[in-house]
NUKE-671115 format. One record per residue: residue in one letter; x, y, z of N, C-alpha, C in turn. Coordinates in steps of 0.1 Angstrom, whole numbers, plus 2048, in hexadecimal, padded with zeros to 3 digits. Atoms other than C-alpha are relative to their C-alpha. Layout:
BEGIN
AXYZXYZXYZ;...
This chain:
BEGIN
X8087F480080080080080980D800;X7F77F980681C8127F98058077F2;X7FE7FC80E8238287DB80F7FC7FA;X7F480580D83D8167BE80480D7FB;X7FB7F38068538357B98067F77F4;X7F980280E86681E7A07F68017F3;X80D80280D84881778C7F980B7FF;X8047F580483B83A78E80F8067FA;X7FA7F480A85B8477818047F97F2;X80080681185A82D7617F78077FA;X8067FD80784083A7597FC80E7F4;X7F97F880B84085473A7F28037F9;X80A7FB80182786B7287F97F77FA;X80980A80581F85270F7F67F580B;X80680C7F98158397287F080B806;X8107F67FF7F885A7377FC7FE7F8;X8067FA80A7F28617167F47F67FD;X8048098047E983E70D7F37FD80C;X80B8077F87D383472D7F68137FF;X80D7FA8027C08557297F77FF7F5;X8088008087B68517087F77EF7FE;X8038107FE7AD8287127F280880B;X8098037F37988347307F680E801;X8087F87FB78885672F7F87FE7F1;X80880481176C8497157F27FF805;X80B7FF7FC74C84B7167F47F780C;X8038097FC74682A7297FF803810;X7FD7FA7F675283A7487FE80D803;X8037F47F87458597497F27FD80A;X8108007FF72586575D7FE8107FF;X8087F88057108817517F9802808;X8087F97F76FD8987687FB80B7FE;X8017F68076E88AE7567F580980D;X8077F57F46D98CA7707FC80A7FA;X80A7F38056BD8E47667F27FD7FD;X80B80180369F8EE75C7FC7FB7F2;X80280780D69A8D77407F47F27FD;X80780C8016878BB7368097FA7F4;X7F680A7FD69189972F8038027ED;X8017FE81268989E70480E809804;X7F37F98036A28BD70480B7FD809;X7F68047F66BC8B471F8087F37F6;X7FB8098096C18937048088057F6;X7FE7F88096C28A86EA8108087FF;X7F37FA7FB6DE8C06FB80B7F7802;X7F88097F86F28A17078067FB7EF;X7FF80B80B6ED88F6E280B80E7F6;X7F77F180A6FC8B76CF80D7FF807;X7F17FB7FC7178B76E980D7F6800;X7F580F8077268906E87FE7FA7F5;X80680B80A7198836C88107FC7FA;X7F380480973F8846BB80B7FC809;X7F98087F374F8716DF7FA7F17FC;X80380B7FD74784F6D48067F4804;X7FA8087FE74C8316E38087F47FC;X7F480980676C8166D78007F3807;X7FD80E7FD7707F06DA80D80380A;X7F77FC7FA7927FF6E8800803810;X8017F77F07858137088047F2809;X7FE80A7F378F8057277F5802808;X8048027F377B80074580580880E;X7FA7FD7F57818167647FF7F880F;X8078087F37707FB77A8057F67FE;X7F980E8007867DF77080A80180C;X7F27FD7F479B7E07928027F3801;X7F580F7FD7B47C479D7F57F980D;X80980C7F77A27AA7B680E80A811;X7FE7FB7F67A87BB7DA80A7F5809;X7F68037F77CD7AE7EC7F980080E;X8027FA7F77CC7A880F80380B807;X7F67F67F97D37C282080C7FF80B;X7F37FC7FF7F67CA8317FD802813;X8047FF7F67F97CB854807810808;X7F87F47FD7FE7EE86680B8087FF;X7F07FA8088178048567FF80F806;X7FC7F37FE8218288678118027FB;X7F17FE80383B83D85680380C805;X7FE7F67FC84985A86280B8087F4;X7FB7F780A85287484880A80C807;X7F77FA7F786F88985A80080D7FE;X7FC7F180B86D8AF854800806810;X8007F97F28798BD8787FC80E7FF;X8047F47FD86F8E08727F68037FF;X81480580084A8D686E7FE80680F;X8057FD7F18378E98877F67FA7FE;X80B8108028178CF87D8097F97FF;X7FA80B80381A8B08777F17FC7F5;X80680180D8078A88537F87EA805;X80180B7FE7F488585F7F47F57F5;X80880780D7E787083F8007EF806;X80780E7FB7D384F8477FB7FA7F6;X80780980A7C983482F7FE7F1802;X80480E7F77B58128377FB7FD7F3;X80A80780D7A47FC81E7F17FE80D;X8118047FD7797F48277FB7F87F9;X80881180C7627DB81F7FB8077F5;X80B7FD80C7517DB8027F4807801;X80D7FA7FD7367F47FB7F97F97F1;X80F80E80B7167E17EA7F280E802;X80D7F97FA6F27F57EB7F880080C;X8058007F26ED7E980C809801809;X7F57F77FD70A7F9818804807803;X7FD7F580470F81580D80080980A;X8007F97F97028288298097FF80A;X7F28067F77188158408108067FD;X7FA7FF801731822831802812801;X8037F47FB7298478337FF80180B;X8048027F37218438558127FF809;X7F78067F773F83285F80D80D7F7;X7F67F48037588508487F980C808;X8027F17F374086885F80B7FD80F;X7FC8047F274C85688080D7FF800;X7F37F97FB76E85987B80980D7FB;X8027F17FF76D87D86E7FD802812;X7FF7FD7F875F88388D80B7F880A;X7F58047F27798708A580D80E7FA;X7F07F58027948888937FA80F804;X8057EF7FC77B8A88988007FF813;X7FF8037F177B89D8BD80B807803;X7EE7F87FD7A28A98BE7FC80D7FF;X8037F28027988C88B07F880480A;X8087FA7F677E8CF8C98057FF80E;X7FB8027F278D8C08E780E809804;X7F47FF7FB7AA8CA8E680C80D7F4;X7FE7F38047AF8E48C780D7FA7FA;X7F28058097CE8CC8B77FC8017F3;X80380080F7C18CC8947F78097FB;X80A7FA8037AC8E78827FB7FD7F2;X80980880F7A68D58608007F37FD;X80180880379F8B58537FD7FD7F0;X80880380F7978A38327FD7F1801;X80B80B7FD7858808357FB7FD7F3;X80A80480A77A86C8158027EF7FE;X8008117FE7718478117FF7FF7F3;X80480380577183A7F17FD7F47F6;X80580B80076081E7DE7FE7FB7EF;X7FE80380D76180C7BF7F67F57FC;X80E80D80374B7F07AC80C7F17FD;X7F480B7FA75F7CE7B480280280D;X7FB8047F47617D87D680C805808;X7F27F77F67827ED7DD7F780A804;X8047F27F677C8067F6809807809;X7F37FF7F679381980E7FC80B805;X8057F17F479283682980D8067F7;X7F07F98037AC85481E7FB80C80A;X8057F27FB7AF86F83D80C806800;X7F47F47FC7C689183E7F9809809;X8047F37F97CB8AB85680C802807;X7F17FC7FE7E68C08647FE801811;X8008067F37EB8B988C80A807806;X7F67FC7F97FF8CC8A680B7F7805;X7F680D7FA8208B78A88007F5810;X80480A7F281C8AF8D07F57F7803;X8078067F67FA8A38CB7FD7F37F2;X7FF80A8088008908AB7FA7F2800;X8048107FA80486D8BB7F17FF804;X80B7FF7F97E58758CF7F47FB7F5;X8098008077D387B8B07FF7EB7F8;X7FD8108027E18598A37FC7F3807;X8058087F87D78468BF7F3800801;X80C7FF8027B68548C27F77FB7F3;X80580480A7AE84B8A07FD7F2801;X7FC8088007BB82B8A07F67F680B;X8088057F47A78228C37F07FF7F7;X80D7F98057888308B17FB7F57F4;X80680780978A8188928007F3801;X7FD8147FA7967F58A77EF804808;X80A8047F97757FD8BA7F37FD7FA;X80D80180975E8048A08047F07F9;X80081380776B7E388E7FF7F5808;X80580A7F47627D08AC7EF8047FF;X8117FC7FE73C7DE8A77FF803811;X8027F87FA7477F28C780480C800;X8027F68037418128BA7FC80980E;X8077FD7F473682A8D97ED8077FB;X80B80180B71082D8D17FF80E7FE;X8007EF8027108548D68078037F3;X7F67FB81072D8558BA7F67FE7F3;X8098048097178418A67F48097FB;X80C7F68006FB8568A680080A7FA;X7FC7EF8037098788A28087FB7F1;X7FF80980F71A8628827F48087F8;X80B8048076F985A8747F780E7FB;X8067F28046EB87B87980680F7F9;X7FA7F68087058918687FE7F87F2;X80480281170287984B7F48027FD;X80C7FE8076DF87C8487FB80E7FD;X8027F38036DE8A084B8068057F5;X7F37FE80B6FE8A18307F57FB7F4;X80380B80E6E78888177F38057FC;X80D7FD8046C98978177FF8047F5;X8037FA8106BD89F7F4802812800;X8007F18006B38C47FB80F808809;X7F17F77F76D78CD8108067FC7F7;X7F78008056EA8C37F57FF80A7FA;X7FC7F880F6FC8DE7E08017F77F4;X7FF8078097018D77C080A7FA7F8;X7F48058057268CE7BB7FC7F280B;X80080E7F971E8B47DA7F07F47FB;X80E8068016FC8A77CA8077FA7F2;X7FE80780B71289E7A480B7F880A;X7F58087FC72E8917B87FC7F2808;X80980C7F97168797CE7FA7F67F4;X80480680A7068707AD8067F87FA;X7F780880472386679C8057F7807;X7FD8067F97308557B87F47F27FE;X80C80F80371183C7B68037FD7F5;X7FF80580D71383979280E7F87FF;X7F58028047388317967FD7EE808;X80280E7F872A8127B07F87F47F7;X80980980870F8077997F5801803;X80F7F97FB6F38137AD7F680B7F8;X8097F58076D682679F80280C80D;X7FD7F37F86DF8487AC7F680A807;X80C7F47F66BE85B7B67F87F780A;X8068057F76AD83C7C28097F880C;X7F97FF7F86CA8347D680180D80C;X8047F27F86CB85A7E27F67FF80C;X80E7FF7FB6A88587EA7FC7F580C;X8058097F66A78397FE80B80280C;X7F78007F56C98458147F980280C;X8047FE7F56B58518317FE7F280D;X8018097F36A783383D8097F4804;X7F68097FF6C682183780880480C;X7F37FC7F86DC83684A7F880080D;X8088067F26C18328698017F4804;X80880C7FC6BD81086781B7F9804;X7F28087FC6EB80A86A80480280F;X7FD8017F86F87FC88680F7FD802;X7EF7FD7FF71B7F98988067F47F6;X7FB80980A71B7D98878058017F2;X8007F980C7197E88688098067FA;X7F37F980073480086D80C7F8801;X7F58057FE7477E78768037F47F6;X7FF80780E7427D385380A8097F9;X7FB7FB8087507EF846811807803;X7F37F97FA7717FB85C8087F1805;X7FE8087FA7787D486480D8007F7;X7F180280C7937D184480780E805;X7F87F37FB7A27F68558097FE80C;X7F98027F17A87EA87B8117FA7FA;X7F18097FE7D07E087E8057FF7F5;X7F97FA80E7D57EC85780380A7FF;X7FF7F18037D680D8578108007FB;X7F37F68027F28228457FF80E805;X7FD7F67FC7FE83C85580780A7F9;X7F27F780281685884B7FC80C807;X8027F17F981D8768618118067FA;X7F87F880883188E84F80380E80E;X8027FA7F48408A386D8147FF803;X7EF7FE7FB8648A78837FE7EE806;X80380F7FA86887F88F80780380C;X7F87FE7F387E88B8AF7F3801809;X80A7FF7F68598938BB7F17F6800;X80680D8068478778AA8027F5802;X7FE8128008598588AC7FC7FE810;X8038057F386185A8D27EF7FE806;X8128017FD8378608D67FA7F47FB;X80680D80982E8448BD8067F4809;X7F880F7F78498298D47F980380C;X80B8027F58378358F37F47FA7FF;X80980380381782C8E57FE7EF7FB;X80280B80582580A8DA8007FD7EF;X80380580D82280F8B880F8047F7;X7F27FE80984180A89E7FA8077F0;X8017FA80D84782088380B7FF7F8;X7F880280885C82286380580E800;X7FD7F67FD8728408658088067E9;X7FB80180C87885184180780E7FF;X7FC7F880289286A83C7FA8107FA;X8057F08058868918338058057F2;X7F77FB8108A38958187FA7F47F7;X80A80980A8918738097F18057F7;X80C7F980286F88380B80480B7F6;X7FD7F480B87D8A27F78067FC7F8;X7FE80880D88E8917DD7EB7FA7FB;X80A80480886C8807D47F6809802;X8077F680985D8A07D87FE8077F6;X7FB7FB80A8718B07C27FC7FC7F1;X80280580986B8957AA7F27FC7FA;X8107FE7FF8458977AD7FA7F3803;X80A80C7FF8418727BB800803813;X8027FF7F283F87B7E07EF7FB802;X80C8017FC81E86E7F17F580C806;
C-alpha cells in the first residue's frame, strides 16, 4: 500500500497519453444534466453536444479493477521535516464492500470517524481542519483516505485516538452516542433539498460509478441510514482495524519518541529523501 516510485518514474507521456485516450470514453462517463428542461429537449442538447464522442471496441473500462489483495498489516511512517511546526497526518484503510444495502453504512461510519478527529479540535483545539473521504468502487474496492494538519505535541494523541476509535467500531462497539450524532449528520448532509448542487452531481455520479440507480437510491437513503447499526459499521471498518497506513509528515525527535510510548512501531524516513521525491513530483 505503498507508492512504486520505480514504476511511477518509468512511466512516460506516451504511456498517459495512451491510457487516457483507452479510458476517458464514453462508457465511463456520467451525464448530469440540471435545469429547467424537459426530458425531449435535454436529449436533444446532450445528442448536439456528444453526437461526435463515440464509443470504440477499443475503450477501456474504468471499473475493471484487480481482485482486492489482503491487506497489509499496520504500517506507520514518519516523514522527517524537523522544522514542522504541524505535523501533516495522512491515514489510509481499506473497507468492506459497499453493495446497495450498504451504502449507508458506509456514510455513516466516514461520518463517525470524522467526528473522532473533530473531537481533537474541540476538546482540545489540536487540529483546525480536516478532510475525510471514503471511496467505493463496483467490484468491491473501498478505502477510508483522512488529512489534517495536528499540533506536533498532540500528534500521537491524535493517532491513538483515532486508532482506538476504529478497533472499537470494528468490534460493533461503537459508543452509541457516537453512533447517533453519526447518523444524524449524514442524514442532515443527504437530504435531497440541503444538497448544493456541486454536492448533489457529485453524490450522483458516485452512485452511478457503483451501479446503483442514483435518485432511487438517494431517495430511499433516509430510512437506511436510520435503520444501521454498530454492527453495520463495523461491516464496513472491519478490513481497516490493525491495517491502517499511516504517514505523519512532521520533526520525528517529537514523533517517534511519542509513537514508542504508545507502543506503536514506526518506519522512520529521512526529510532529504522526502525532498528529493518531492522535487521529482513522486512524493506522496
Amino acid at each position: 500500500m505503498r507508492y512504486d516510485f520505480d514504476a511511477l518514474a518509468r512511466l512516460s507521456d506516451a504511456d498517459v497519453t495512451a491510457w487516457a485516450a483507452r479510458s476517458l470514453a464514453p462508457q465511463n462517463a456520467t451525464l448530469v444534466v440540471v435545469g429547467a428542461l424537459d426530458v425531449g429537449e435535454a436529449e436533444r442538447l446532450v445528442r448536439e453536444r456528444f453526437h461526435d464522442w463515440p464509443a470504440r471496441a477499443s475503450d477501456a473500462s474504468l471499473y475493471g479493477l484487480p481482485s482486492i489483495p489482503p491487506p497489509p498489516p499496520r504500517d506507520i511512517v514518519i516523514f522527517d521535516r524537523p522544522a514542522f511546526s504541524q505535523t501533516s497526518v495522512h491515514l489510509l484503510c481499506p473497507l468492506g464492500p459497499v453493495t446497495a444495502t450498504d451504502l449507508a453504512a458506509q456514510y455513516v461510519t466516514r461520518r463517525y470517524v470524522q467526528n473522532l478527529w473533530r473531537s481533537l479540535r474541540y476538546g482540545s483545539g489540536a487540529t483546525d481542519s480536516l478532510d475525510v473521504h471514503s471511496y467505493a468502487y463496483r467490484g468491491g474496492a473501498a478505502f477510508l483516505a483522512l488529512e489534517s494538519p495536528v499540533q506536533n505535541d498532540q500528534a500521537v494523541v491524535a493517532v491513538r485516538t483515532t486508532l482506538i476509535g476504529i478497533g472499537l467500531a470494528a468490534q460493533a462497539r461503537a459508543p452509541l452516542s457516537a453512533l447517533q450524532l453519526a447518523k444524524w449528520d449524514v442524514a442532515r448532509a443527504t437530504r435531497i433539498d440541503n444538497l448544493e448542487l456541486d454536492d448533489m452531481v457529485a453524490t450522483l455520479a458516485q452512485l452511478e460509478r457503483l451501479g446503483l440507480p442514483p435518485l432511487a437510491t438517494l431517495r430511499a437513503l433516509p430510512a437506511k441510514i436510520s435503520a444501521v447499526s454498530a454492527a453495520d459499521v463495523a461491516g464496513i471498518l472491519g478490513p481497516c482495524a490493525g491495517h491502517e497506513v499511516l504517514g505523519l509528515v512532521g520533526p520525528a525527535a517529537v514523533l517517534a519518541p511519542a509513537l514508542a510510548a504508545e507502543g506503536l512501531a514506526a518506519t522512520l524516513l529521512a526529510g532529504e529523501l522526502l525532498h528529493d521525491r518531492e522535487s521529482s513530483g513522486l512524493a506522496p
